[in-house]
C-alpha positions in Angstrom: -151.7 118.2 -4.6 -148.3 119.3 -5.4 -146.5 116.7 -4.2 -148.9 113.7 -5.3 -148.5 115.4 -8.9 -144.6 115.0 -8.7 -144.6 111.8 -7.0 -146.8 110.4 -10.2 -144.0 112.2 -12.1 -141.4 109.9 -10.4 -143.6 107.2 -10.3 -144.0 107.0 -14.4 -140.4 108.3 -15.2 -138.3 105.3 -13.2 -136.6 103.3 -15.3 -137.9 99.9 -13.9 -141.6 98.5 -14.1 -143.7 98.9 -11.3 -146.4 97.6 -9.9 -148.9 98.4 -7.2 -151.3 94.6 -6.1 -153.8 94.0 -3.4 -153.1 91.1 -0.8 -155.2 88.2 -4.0 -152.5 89.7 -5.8 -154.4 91.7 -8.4 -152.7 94.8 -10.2 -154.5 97.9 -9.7 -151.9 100.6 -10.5 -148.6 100.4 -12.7 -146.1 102.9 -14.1 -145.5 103.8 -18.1 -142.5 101.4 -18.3 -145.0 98.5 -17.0 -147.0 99.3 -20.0 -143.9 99.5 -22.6 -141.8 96.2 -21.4 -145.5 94.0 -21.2 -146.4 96.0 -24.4 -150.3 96.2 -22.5 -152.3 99.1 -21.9 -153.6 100.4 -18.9 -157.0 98.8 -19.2 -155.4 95.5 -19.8 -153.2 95.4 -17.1 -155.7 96.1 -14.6 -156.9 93.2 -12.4 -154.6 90.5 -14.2 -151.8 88.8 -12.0 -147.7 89.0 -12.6 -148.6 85.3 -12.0 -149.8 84.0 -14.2 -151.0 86.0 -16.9 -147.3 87.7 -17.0 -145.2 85.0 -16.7 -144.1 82.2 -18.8 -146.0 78.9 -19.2 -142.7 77.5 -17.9 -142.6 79.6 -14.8 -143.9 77.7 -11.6 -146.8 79.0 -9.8 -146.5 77.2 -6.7 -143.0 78.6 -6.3 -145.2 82.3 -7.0 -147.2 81.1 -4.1 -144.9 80.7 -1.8 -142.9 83.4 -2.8 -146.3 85.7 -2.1 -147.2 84.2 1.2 -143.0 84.9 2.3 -144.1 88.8 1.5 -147.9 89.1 2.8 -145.6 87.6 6.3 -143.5 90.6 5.7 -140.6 89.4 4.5 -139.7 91.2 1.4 -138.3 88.7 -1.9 -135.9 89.4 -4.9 -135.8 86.7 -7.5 -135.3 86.4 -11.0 -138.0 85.4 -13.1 -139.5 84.8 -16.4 -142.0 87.3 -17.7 -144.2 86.8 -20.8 -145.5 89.4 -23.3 -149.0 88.6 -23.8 -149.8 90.1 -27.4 -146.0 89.0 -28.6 -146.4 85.5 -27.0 -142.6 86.4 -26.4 -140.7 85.3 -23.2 -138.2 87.1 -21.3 -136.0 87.6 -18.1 -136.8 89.7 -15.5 -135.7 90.6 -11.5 -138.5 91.4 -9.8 -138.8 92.5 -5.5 -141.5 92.3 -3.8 -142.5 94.0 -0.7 -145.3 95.7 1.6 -146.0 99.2 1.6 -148.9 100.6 2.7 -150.8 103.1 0.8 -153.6 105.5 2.1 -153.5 103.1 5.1 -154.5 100.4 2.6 -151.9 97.4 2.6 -150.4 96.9 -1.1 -147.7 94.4 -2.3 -145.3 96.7 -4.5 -143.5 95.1 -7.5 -140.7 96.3 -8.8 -139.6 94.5 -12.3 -136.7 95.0 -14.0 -136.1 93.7 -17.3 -132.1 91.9 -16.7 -132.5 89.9 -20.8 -129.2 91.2 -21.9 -127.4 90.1 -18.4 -128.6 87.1 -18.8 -127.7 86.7 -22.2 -123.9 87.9 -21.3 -124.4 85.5 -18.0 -125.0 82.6 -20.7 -122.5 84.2 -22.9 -120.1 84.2 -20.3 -120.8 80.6 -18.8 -120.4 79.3 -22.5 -117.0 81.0 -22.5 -116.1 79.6 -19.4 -117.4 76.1 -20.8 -115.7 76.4 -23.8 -113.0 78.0 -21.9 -112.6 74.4 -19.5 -113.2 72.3 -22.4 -110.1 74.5 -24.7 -107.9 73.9 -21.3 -108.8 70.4 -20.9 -108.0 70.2 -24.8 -104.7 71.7 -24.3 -104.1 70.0 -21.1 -103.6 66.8 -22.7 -102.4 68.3 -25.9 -99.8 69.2 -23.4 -99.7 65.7 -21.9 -99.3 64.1 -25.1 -96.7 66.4 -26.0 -94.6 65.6 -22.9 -95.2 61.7 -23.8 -93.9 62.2 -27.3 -90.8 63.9 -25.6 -90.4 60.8 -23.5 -90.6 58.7 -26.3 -88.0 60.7 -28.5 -85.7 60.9 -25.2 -86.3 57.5 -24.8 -85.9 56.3 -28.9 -82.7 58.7 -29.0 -81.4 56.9 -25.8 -82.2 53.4 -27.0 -80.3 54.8 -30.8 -77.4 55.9 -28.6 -77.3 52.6 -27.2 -77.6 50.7 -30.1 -75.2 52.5 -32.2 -72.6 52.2 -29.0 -73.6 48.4 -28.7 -73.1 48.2 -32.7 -69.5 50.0 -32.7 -68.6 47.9 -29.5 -69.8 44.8 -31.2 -67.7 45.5 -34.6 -65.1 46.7 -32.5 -65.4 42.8 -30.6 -65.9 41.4 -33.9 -63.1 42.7 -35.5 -60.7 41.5 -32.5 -62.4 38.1 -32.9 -61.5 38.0 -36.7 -57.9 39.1 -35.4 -58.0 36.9 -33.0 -59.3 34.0 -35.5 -56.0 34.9 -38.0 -53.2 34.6 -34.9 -54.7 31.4 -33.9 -54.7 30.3 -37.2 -51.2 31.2 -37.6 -50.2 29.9 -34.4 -52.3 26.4 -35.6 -49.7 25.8 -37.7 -45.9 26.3 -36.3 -47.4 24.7 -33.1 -48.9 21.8 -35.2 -45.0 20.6 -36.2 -44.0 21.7 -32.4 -46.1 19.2 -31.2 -45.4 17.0 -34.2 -41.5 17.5 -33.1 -41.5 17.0 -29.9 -43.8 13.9 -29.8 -40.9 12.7 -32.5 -38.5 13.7 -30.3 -40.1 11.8 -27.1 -39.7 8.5 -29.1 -35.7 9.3 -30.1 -35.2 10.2 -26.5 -36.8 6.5 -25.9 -34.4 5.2 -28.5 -31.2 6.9 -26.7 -32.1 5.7 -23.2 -32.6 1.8 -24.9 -29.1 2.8 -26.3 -27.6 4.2 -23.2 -28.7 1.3 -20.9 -26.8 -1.0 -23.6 -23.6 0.9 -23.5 -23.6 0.9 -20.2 -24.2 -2.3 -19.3 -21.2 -2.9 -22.3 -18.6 -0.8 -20.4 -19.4 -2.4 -16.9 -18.5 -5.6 -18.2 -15.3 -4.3 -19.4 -14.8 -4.0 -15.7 -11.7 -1.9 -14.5 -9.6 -1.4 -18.0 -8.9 2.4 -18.8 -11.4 2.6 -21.5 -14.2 2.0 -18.9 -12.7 4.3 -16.5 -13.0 7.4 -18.8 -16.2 6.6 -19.9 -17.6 6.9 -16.5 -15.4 9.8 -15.9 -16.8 11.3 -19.1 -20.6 10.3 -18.0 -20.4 11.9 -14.6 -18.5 15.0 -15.9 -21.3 15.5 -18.4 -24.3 14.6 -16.0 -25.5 12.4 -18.5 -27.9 10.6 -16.0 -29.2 13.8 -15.0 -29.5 14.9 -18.2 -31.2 11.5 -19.7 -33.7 12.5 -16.6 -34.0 15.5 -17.3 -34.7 15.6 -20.7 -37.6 13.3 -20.2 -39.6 16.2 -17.8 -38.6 18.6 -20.4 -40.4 16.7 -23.4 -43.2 16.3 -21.1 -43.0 19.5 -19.7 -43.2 20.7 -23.3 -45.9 18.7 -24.9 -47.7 19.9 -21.9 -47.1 23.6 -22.7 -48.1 22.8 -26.4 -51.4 20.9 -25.6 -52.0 24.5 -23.7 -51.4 26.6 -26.9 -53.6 24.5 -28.4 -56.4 24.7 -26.1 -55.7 28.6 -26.1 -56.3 28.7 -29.8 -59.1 26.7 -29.5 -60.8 29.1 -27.7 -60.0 32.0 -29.3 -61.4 30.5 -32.1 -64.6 30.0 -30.0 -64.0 33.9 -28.4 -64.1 35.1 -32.3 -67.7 34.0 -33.4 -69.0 37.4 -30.9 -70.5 38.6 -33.8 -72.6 35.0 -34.9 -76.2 35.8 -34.3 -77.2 32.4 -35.3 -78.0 30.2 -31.8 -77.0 26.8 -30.7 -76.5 24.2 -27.8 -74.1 25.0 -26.0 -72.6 24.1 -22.6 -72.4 27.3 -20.3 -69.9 25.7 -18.9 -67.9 25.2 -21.6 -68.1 28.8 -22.4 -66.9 29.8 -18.6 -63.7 27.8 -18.5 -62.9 28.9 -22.6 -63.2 32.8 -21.1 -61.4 31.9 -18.3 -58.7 30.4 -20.0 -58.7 33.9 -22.5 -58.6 36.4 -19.1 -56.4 34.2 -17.0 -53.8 36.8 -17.5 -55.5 39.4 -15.9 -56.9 37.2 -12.8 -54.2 35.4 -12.3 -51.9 38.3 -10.1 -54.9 39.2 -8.2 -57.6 36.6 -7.3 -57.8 32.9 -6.7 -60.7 31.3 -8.7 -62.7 28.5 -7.2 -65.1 26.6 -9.8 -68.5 25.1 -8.4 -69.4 23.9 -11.9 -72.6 21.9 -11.8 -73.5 19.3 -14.3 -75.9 21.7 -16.6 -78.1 20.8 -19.9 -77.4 22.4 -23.3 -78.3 25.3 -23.9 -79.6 27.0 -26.8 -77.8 30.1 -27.1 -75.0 32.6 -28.6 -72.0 30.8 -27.3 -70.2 34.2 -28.4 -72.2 36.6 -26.6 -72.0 34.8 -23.5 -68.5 35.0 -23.4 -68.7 38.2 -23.9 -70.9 38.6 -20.9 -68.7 36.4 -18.9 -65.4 38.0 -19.9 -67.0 41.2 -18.7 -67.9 40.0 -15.4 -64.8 38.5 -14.6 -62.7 41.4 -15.6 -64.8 43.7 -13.5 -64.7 41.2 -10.8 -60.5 41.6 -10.9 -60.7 45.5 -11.5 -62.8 45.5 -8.4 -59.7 43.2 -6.2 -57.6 46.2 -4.6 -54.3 43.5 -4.0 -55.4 40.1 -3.5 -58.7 38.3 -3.6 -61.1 35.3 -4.7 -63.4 35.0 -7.5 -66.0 32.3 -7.4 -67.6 30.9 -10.5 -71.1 29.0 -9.8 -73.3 27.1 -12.1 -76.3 24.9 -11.4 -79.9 24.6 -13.4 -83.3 25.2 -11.8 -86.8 24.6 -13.6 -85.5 24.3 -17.5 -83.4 27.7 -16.3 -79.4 27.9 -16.2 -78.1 29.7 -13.4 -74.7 31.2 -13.4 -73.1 33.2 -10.3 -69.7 35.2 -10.6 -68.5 36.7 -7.3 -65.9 38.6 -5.8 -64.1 39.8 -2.5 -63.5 43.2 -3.9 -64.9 46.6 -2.9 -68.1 46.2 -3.5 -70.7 48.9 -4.9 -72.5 51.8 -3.2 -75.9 51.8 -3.3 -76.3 54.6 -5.9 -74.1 53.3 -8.1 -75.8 50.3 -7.9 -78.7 51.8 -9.1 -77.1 53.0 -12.7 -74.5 50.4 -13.2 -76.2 49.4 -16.4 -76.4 52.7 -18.2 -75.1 53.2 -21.0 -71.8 55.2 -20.7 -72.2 55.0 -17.1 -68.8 54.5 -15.5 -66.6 55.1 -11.9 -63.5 54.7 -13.9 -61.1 57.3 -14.5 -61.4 58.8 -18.0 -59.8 57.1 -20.7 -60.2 54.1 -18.6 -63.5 52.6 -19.1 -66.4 53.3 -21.7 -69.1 52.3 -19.7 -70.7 50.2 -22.4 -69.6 47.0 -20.6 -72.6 46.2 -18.2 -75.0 48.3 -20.6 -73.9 45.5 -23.3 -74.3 42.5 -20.7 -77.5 43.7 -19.7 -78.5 43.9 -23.6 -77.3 40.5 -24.5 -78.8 39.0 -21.1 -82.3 40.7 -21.9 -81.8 39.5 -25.9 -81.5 35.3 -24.5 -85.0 36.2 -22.6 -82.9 36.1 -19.0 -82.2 38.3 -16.1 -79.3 39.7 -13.8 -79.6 39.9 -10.8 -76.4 42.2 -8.4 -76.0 41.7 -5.0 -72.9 44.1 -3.5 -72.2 45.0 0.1 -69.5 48.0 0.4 -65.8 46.4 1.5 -67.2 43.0 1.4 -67.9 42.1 -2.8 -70.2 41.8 -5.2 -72.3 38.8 -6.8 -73.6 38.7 -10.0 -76.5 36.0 -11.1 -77.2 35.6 -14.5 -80.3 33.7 -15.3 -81.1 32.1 -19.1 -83.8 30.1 -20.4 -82.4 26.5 -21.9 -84.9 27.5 -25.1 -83.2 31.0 -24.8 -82.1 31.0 -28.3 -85.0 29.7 -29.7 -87.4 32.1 -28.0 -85.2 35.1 -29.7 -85.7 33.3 -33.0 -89.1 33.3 -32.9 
């Protein structure tokens, strides 16, 4: 009796719910804490069933069923489940087991509830965290994302205003050697304008002297063998008139030669110092390759030969200026790029409405990873103080600016080719 007294001790003073069902599943026995989490007294409770008249209206009772059959088969279950209040009409979490036990040799189902509300609350607490958690992450994930784009854009607006500003102070700095470049040519107009004027003046009196000379001489052979016409010849061969009369013909020629020259040099520098025109016209691209020739010869002429495949090309409309400032840049790099002695080759020919233009070299040619960078800004393999590397970044700028494209092709120790590409509308397609 003893013990039986103290095991109904235990059995009321555990802190979960218990309780004692037949095999139909019908309470017969359950502890104090039954009573106080159902909130039902002892009558009550008697013959109702966990399911259904203690569980929610939400709860499924075939999953019950099954659930009971799993233990009567002796397999004992622990699942989580929601429990009802029946006075309260109130709703609530519980973890119930379920096993066999047999009691004064009488097979019971034992249930043991335990009320698990505020775990579940801080379960839902804590999967909301989490959820808000993922959704503050994914937030500052692409916070972060957009962030790093920004940064790409400022790196990429500050490089592009680094560029520009370079491309501004190069193109001043072009613009102010065309305006010099536009006075000495203006200046040299006019001393060579009464050189030419002179020495086309002095062709004619040279005429005029030889009409003269022919008479004289032909006046002093008929005086035959006196001593007058003696010296005279004697006097003509000691001062090489014949030669002379010769010669001075080559020299006029010679001359007037070397003046037309000037001329067409100041022509072109005139043409060389509109860089800075942004106004765009016809223009023959071929035109503009021989001018810039003409302007660099000096510096090609010691190092490469040049051979012209000129084709016959349409206008084009364009910024003569720039071009040549694209073209005076490839043809100096082309000479920089001739160790001793070499060729540079000058190509033109038009392919669907598009001018084509093709500059090569024999020089050294350039590496692969150089390639790659050659029109960065500031970019250069020169020494320093030798080269800004704004060159190519400009010719790439005023290519891309006529809508066309340039295209390298360089083999190390063999040369480099470069293939510039413009649309005959290229001016007016900037316009627009």
């Amino acid at each position: 009796m003893e013990s039986l007294k103290a095991l109904h001790i235990i059995f009321n003073s555990v802190y979960d719910a218990i309780f004692i069902h037949d095999r139909d599943g019908r309470i017969y026995d359950l502890n104090n804490m039954a009573l106080e989490l159902f909130g039902i007294s002892r009558e009550e409770a008697l013959n109702l069933r966990l399911a259904p008249d203690l569980s929610s209206p939400e709860s499924s009772l075939e999953d019950f069923r099954l659930i009971w059959e799993s233990v009567l088969a002796g397999e004992p279950q622990l699942f989580e489940w929601k429990a009802r209040r029946p006075h309260l009409d109130e709703c609530f979490d519980v973890e119930i087991f379920l096993h066999m036990v047999s009691l004064n040799e009488k097979e019971t189902v034992l249930a043991t509830v335990r009320d698990i509300t505020a775990r579940k609350e801080s379960e839902r607490a804590l999967h909301k965290s989490k959820a808000e958690l993922l959704v503050n992450h994914e937030k500052l994930k692409m916070l972060h994302q957009q962030m790093e784009k920004k940064s790409l854009e400022i790196e990429a607006a500050y490089a592009e205003l680094k560029t520009s500003q370079a491309t501004i102070l190069q193109q001043e700095k072009m613009a102010s050697i065309g305006q010099l470049a536009a006075g000495v040519a203006h200046e040299i107009n006019n001393p060579m304008g009464f050189i030419s004027s002179n020495l086309g003046t002095l062709a004619k009196y040279l005429e005029r002297l030889m009409e003269f000379m022919a008479v004289a001489s032909a006046a002093v052979t008929r005086m035959q063998d006196s001593a007058e016409a003696k010296e005279v010849e004697t006097a003509r061969a000691r001062l090489k008139i014949d030669y002379i009369c010769t010669d001075a013909g080559e020299l006029i020629r010679e001359s007037l030669d070397g003046a037309e020259r000037v001329k067409k040099i100041v022509q072109d520098l005139k043409g060389f110092s509109r860089v800075d025109e942004t106004e765009a016209k016809p223009a023959n691209i071929n035109d503009c390759l021989e001018s810039t020739l003409n302007i660099v010869w000096n510096e090609l002429k010691y190092k490469a030969t040049v051979r012209k495949e000129l084709g016959d090309l349409p206008l084009v409309v364009c910024n003569p200026g720039q071009l040549n400032q694209v073209f005076m840049n490839m043809l100096v790099n082309a000479a920089h790029s001739i160790e001793k002695q070499g060729e540079i080759t000058l190509k033109s020919w038009c392919q669907d409405d598009i001018v084509c233009i093709s500059i090569s070299d024999t020089g050294c040619g350039i590496p692969p990873e150089v390639k790659r960078r050659i029109f960065e800004p500031f970019f250069t393999t020169k020494e320093v103080g030798k080269g800004t590397g704004l060159g190519l970044a400009i010719t790439y700028d005023i290519i891309k600016k006529h809508q066309g494209e340039i295209v390298v092709d360089s083999e190390v120790g063999k040369g480099t080719t470069f293939t510039i590409k413009i649309p005959l509308s290229a001016g007016e397609q900037k316009a627009a």
